[in-house]
SEMAR-39110 format. One record per residue (C-alpha): residue in three letters; x, z, y. Coordinates in pm, whole numbers, padded with zeros to 5 digits, always signed. Example, Ala and Ser with C-alpha at 12.3 -4.5 7.8 and 13.67 -1.06 7.14 Angstrom:
ALA+01230+00780-00450;SER+01367+00714-00106;
This chain:
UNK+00200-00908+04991;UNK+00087-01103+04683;UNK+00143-01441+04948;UNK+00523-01335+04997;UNK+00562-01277+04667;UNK+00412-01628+04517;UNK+00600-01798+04784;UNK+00947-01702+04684;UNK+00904-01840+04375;UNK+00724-02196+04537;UNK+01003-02200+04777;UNK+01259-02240+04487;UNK+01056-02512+04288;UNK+00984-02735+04644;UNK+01358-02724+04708;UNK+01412-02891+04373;UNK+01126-03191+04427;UNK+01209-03241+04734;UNK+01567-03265+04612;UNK+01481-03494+04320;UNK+01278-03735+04564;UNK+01572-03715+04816;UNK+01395-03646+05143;UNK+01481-03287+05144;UNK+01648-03325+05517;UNK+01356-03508+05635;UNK+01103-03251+05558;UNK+01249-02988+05638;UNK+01309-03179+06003;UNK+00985-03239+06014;UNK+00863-02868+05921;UNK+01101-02752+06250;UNK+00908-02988+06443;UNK+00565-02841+06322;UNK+00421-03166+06192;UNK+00069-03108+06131;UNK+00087-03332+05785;UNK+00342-03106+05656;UNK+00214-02783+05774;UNK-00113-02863+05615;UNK+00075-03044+05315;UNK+00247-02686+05271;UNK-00043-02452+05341;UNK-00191-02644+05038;UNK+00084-02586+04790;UNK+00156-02253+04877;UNK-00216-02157+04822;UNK-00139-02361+04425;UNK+00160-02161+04374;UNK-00046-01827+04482;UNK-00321-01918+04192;UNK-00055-02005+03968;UNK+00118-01657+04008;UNK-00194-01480+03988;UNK-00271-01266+03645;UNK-00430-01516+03438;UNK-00846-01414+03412;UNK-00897-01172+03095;UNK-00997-01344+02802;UNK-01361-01226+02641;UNK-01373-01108+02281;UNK-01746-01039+02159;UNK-01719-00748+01913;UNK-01981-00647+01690;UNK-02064-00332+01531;UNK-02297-00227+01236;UNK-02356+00149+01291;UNK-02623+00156+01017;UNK-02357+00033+00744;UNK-02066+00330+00682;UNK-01823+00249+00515;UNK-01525+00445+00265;UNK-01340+00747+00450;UNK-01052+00637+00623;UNK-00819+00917+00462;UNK-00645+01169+00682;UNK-00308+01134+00472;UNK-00309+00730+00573;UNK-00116+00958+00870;UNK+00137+01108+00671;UNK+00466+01127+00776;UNK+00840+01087+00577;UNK+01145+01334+00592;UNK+01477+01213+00431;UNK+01758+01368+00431;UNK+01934+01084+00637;UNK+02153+01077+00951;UNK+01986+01311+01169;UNK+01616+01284+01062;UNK+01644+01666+00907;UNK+01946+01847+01015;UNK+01964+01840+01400;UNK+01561+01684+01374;UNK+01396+01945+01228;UNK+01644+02234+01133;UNK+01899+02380+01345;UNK+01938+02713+01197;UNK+01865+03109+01291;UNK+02155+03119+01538;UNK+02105+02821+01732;UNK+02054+02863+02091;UNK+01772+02576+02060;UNK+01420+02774+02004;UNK+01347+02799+01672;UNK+01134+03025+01424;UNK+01358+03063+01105;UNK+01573+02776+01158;UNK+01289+02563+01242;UNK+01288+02365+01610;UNK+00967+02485+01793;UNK+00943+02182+02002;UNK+00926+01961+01742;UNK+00690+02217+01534;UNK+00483+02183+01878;UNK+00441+01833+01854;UNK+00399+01738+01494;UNK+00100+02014+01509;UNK-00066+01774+01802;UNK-00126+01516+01546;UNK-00201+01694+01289;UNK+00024+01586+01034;UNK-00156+01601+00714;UNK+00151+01599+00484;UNK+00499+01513+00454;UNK+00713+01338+00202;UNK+01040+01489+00087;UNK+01339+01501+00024;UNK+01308+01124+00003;UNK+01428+00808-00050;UNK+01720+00725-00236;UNK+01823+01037-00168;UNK+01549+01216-00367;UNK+01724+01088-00695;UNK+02053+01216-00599;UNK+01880+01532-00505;UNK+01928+01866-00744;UNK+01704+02130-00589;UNK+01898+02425-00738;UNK+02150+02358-00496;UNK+01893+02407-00187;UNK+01789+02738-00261;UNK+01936+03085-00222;UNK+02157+03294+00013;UNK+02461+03028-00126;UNK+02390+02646-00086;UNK+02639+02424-00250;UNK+02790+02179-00046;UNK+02758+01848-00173;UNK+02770+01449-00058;UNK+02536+01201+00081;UNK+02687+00847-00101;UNK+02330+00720+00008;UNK+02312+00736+00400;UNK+02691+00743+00502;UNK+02892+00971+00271;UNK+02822+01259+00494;UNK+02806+01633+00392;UNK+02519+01747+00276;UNK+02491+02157+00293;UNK+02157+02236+00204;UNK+02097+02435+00414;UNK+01756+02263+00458;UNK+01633+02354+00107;UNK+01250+02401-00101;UNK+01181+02753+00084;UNK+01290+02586+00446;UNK+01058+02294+00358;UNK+00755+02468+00286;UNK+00809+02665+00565;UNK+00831+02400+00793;UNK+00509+02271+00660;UNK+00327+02638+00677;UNK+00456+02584+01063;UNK+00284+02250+01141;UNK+00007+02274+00902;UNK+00107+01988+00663;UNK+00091+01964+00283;UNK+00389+01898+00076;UNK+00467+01547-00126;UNK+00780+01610-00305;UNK+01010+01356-00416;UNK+01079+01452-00728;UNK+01459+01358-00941;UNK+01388+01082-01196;UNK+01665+00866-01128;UNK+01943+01143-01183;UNK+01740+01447-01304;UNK+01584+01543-01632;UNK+01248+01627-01655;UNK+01316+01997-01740;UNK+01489+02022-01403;UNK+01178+01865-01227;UNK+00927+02104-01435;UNK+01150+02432-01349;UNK+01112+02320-00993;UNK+00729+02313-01030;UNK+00752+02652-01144;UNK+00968+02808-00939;UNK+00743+02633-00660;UNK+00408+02737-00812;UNK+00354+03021-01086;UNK+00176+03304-00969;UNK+00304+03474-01293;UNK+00616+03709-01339;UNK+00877+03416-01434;UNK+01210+03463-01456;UNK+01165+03154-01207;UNK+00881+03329-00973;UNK+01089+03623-00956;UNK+01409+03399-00777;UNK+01136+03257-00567;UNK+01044+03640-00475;UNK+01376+03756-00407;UNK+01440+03397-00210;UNK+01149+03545+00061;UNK+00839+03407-00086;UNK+00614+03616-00353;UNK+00313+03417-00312;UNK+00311+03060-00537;UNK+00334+02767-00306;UNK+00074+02507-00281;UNK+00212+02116-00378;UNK-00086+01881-00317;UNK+00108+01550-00417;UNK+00428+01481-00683;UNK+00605+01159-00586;UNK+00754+01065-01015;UNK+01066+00879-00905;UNK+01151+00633-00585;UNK+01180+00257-00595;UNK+01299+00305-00967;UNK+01335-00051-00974;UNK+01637-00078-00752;UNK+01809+00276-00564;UNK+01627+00503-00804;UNK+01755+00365-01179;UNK+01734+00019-01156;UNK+01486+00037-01446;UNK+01253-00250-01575;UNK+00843-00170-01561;UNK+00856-00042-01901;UNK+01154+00178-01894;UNK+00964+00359-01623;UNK+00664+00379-01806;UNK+00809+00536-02068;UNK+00956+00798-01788;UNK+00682+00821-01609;UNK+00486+00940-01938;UNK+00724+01198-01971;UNK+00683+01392-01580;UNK+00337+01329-01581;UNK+00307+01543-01887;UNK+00612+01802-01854;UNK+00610+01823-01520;UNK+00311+02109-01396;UNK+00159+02270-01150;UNK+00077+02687-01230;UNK-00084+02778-00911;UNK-00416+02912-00982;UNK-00554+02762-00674;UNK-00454+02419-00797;UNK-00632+02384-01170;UNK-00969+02302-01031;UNK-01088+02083-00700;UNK-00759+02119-00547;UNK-00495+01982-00847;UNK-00187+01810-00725;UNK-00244+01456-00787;UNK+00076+01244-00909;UNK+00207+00935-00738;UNK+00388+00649-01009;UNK+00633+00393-00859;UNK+00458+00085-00726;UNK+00622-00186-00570;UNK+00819-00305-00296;UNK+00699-00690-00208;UNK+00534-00960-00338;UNK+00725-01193-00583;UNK+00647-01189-00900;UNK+00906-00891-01009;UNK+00687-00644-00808;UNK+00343-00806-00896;UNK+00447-00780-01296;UNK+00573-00411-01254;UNK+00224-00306-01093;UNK+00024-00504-01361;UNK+00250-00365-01581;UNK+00198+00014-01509;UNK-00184-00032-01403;UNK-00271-00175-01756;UNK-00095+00124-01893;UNK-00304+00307-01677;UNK-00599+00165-01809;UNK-00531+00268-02148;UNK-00398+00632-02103;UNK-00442+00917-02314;UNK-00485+01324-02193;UNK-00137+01388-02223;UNK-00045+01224-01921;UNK-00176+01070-01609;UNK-00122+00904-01265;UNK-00350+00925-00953;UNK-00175+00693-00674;UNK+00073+00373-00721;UNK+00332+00396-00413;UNK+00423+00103-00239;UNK+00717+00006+00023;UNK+00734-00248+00232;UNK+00932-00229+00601;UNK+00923-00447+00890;UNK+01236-00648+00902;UNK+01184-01018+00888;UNK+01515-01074+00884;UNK+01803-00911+00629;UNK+01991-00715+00709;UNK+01850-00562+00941;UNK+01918-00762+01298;UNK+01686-00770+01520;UNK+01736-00517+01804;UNK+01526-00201+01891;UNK+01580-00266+02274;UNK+01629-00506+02505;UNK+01423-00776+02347;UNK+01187-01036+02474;UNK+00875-01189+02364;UNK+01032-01401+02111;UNK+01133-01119+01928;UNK+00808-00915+02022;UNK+00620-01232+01863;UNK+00853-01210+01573;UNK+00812-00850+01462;UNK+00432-00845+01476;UNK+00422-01118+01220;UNK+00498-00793+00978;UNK+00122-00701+00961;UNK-00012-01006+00804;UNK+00256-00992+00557;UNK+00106-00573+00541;UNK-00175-00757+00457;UNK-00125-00998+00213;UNK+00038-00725+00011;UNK-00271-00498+00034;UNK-00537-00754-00107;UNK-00259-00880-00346;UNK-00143-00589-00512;UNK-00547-00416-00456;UNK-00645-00756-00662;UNK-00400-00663-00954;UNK-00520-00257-00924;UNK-00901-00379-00927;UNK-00858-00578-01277;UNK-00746-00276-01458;UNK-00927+00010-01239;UNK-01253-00157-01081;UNK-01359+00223-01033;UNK-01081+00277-00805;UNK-00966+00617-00901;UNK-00612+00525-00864;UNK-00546+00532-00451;UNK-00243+00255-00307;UNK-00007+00482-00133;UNK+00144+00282+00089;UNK+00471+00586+00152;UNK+00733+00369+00286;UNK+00637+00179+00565;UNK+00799+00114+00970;UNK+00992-00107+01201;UNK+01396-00126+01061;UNK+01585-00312+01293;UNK+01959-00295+01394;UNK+02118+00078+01408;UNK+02190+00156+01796;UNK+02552+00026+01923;UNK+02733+00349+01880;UNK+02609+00517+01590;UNK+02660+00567+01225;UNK+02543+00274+01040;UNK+02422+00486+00766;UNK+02195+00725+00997;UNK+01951+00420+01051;UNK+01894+00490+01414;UNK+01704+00323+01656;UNK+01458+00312+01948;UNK+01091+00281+01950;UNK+00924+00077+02203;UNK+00560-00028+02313;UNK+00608-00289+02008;UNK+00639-00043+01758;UNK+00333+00119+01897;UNK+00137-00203+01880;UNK+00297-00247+01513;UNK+00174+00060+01414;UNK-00174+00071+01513;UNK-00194-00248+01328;UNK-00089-00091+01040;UNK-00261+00150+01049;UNK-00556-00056+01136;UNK-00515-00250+00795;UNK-00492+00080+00577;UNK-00829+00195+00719;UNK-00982-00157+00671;UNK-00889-00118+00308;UNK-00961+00298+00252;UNK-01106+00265-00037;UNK-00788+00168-00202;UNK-00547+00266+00035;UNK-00590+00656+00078;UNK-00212+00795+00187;UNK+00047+00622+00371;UNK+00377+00755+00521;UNK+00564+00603+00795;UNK+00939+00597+00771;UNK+01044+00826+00913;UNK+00891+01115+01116;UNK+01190+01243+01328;UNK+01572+01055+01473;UNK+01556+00739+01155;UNK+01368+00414+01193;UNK+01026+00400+01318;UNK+01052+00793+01447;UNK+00748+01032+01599;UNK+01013+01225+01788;UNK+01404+01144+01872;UNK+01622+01481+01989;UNK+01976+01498+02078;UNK+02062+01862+02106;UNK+01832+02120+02294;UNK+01616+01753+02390;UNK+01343+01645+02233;UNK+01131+01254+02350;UNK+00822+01126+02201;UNK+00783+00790+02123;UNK+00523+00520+02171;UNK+00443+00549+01807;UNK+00400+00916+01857;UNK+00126+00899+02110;UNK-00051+00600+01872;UNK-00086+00876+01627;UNK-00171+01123+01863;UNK-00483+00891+01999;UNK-00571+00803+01670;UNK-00618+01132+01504;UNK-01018+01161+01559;UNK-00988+00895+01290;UNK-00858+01117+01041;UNK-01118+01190+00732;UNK-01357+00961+00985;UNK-01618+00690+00798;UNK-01498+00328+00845;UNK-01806+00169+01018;UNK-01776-00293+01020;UNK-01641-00438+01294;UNK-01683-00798+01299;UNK-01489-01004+01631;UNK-01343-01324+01702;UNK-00945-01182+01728;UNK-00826-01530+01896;UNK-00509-01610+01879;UNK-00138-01545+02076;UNK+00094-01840+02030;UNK+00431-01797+02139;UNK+00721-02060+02047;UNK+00580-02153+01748;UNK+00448-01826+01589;UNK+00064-01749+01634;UNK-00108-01389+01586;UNK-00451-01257+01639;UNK-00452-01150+01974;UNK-00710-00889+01927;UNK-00762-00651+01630;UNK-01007-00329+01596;UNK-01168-00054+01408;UNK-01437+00147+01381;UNK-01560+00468+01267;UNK-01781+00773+01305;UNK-01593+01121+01322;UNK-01683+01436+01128;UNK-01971+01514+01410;UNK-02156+01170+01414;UNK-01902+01047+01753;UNK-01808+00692+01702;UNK-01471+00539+01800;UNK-01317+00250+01827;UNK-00953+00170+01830;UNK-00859-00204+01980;UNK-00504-00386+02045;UNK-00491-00636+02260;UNK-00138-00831+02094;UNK-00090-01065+02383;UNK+00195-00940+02630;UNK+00049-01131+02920;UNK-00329-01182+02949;UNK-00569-00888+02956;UNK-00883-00887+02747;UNK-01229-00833+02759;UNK-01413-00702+02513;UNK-01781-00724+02499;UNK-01909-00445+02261;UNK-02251-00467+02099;UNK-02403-00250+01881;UNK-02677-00221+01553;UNK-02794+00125+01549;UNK-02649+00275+01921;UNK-02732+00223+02206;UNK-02365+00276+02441;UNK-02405+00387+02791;UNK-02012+00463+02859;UNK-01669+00462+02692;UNK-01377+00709+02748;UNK-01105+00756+02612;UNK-00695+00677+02644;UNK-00523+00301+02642;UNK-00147+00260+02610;UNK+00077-00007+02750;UNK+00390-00013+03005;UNK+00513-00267+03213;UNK+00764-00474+02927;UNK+00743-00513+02598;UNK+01050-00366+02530;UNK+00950-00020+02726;UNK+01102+00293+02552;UNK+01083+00671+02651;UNK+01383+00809+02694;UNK+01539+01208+02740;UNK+01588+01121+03109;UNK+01252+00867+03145;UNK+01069+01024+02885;UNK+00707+00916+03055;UNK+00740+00521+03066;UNK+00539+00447+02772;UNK+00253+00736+02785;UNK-00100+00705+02749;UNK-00341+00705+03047;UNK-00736+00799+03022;UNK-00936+00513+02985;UNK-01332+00461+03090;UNK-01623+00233+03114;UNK-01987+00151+03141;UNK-02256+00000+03004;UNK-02409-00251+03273;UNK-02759-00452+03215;UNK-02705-00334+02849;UNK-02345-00434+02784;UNK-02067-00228+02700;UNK-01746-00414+02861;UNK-01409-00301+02785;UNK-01184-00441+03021;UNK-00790-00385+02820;UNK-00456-00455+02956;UNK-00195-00685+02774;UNK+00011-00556+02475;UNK-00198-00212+02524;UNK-00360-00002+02252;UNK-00686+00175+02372;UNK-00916+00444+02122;UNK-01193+00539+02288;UNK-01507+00721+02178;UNK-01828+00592+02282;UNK-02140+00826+02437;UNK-02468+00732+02407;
């Protein structure tokens, strides 16, 4: 079979030589007649064309771990996940009311409750965005919601029906904590503290008592306060120090009561960081970490946010399906931008907190390409494909390289917008490649970085070149280590030879991703093209060999 098939494609290029040399008729005469020159003069190319056709040998990466030499914690909420209220990311995504015919508990989708509890999402940003300082949480609570607009993502209605009390439920549901979003841009600081009370007093409030009759005695638990969103452009527009001087004012006014919360388990606040790398966003983070540096009691920060989406091109263009390798090649030059912007802004953090108590929170984050033909510009729609799996485990890859700055990340955004965990359309629900990345990578959560020190390589296609290999390491809560590799290249396989300082490896197992194109997506009536498959090897005359196919990710844990 592999003969036939090699041939066809021979066949094709001898026509043309022998056209361009312009003795087609002549060979092929002589071929009828069974010439024993041309028999043997084909025999010979057709056994070239059959090497050339053949998979190109797997390429040998030495890797070397340190298991003696731990590392910071790779942070479980590096995993967190994003929930605006945009196109159909929360209404239809996650909420589809009491009296919908799709299961739900309390308005809540139980498929999608099902499968965000498989990763174990370990919290969840919201209500955004832009939106967040549009958003007026008064409006969101109660048996009557008032119906408002959404000038942010496509002058919908919004009816808030998806409110505070549906949010924390949904997060009770799927074991999450909550990162709010809280108003700076269009709020007043009273309106943000009142919310912290309403959310958290255990004490007999006017405020508690609403929450009470709204279904909910107990005070609810906030583990992280987002103060404002991208102030510097959707949320205000403001300069560095016009935020400061905001910032200042939440941080102080704007509490948390629960009594479960004053001690070990306080919420820690989140300041607006930036969005690039020019100078604008490198002076606002010098800007607010020198502040930081010189703070008083009366108000603090714990985390610096910072955005930063995979376009490459503006506005977004490039397409989420139906791409080739150019494209493919173009994306995953994102991550070495991801990169750049770590050690940069980590640089500027370092000089005014060497102690590191202030984590990068890297909460806006995912592939943004073109919004599907079809659909409402404004909803930010799109698919998600093997590349966006291979973006995000190199992502996530660089977060847990640098954990001990980089402790909470959420990718945007969990359900039906951008670089989505789940897509739905009515009573269906598909998960995406990026979906099952998380899902494989969750023994990583709250694991110990161990070194990994390899040779990546490169992948050069028409003019951009990428490391064709990257990979992590790290020991899990009970000792297991684990490594997580890429291989970028969408053609060549990879071998990777895996020795060890402190272990001795016997065997490997564990789950690699890939699918047949680049462009692979799962779909509601395909939704098992791009799924992972178990994954296994072992140690021969001392060596660990992984053998990994192209554009795959593989975790694996290893047994010794």
């Amino acid at each position: 079979m592999a003969q036939k098939l090699a041939f066809r494609p021979f066949r094709a290029i001898q026509y043309r030589i022998l056209r361009r040399f312009q003795f087609r008729r002549t060979f092929l005469f002589a071929l009828k007649a069974g010439s024993p020159l041309v028999r043997s003069l084909l025999a010979s190319l057709t056994l070239l064309a059959v090497v050339m056709a053949a998979p190109a040998a797997a390429q040998k990466v030495a890797l070397f771990i340190d298991v003696s030499k731990p590392g910071p914690k790779i942070d479980r909420n590096l995993f967190g996940q994003f929930a605006e209220h945009l196109g159909h990311g929360v209404y239809e995504g996650i909420w589809v009311g009491p009296d919908s015919k799709i299961p739900n508990t309390r308005g809540i989708r139980n498929d999608v409750v099902a499968a965000l509890k498989a990763i174990k999402v370990p919290n969840v940003r919201w209500p955004g965005g832009c939106f967040a300082d549009e958003y007026h949480w008064r409006k969101g609570i109660g048996p009557q919601r008032t119906v408002t607009l959404n000038p942010n993502w496509g002058g919908v209605i919004e009816p808030n029906t998806f409110g505070t009390n549906e949010f924390m439920d949904f997060l009770d549901q799927i074991g999450a904590e909550a990162y709010l979003s809280v108003n700076v841009g269009s709020g007043t600081p009273q309106e943000a503290a009142e919310w912290l009370e309403y959310l958290t007093t255990a004490q007999p409030t006017t405020l508690a008592k609403e929450r009470t009759a709204n279904g909910h005695p107990a005070p609810y638990k906030v583990a992280f306060l987002g103060i404002g969103n991208e102030s510097w452009d959707c949320g205000g527009n403001m300069t560095p120090d016009y935020y400061l001087s905001q910032l200042k004012i939440y941080s102080r006014f704007v509490r948390n009561f629960n009594p479960a919360q004053q001690d070990k388990q306080q919420m820690l606040k989140i300041a607006v960081g930036p969005g690039g790398s020019e100078s604008r966003w490198t002076e606002w983070t010098d800007a607010i970490m020198k502040a930081y540096q010189n703070h008083t009691w009366s108000w603090d920060m714990n985390g610096l946010s910072m955005h930063s989406y995979t376009v490459v091109k503006w506005p977004p263009s490039y397409a989420s399906v139906g791409f080739g390798e150019n494209e493919y090649a173009k994306i995953l030059t994102s991550p070495l931008e991801m990169t750049d912007l770590v050690v940069k802004h980590s640089a500027i953090m370092d000089k005014y907190d060497p102690e590191k108590k202030v984590a990068l929170v890297v909460d806006e984050w995912g592939g943004w390409y073109a919004p599907l033909p079809g659909s409402n510009p404004g909803f930010l729609a799109q698919q998600n494909s093997l590349r966006d799996a291979v973006l995000a485990a190199l992502n996530l890859n660089i977060f847990a390289r640098h954990a001990d700055r980089v402790r909470m990340a959420n990718i945007a955004q969990m359900i039906n917008v951008l670089q989505a965990m789940i897509l739905t359309d009515k009573e269906k629900m598909v998960l995406t490649p990026t979906y099952y990345v998380y899902k494989m990578y969750v023994p990583f959560q709250d694991a110990t970085f161990v070194p990994a020190t390899f040779d990546a390589g490169t992948f050069t296609h028409d003019g951009i070149t990428l490391p064709r290999i990257d990979a992590i390491a790290a020991k899990d809560k009970a000792g297991k280590l684990w490594l997580a590799i890429t291989n970028v290249d969408p053609n060549q396989s990879a071998e990777i030879e895996v020795t060890l300082a402190g272990m001795n490896a016997k065997s490997a197992a564990g789950e690699t991703l890939s699918a047949s194109k680049v462009d692979s997506v799962n779909t509601f009536d395909a939704p098992n093209s791009v799924v992972p498959k178990p994954f296994c090897a072992k140690a021969q005359d001392g060596k660990l060999t992984l053998k990994l196919e192209p554009k795959s990710v593989t975790t694996i844990a290893l047994e010794q």
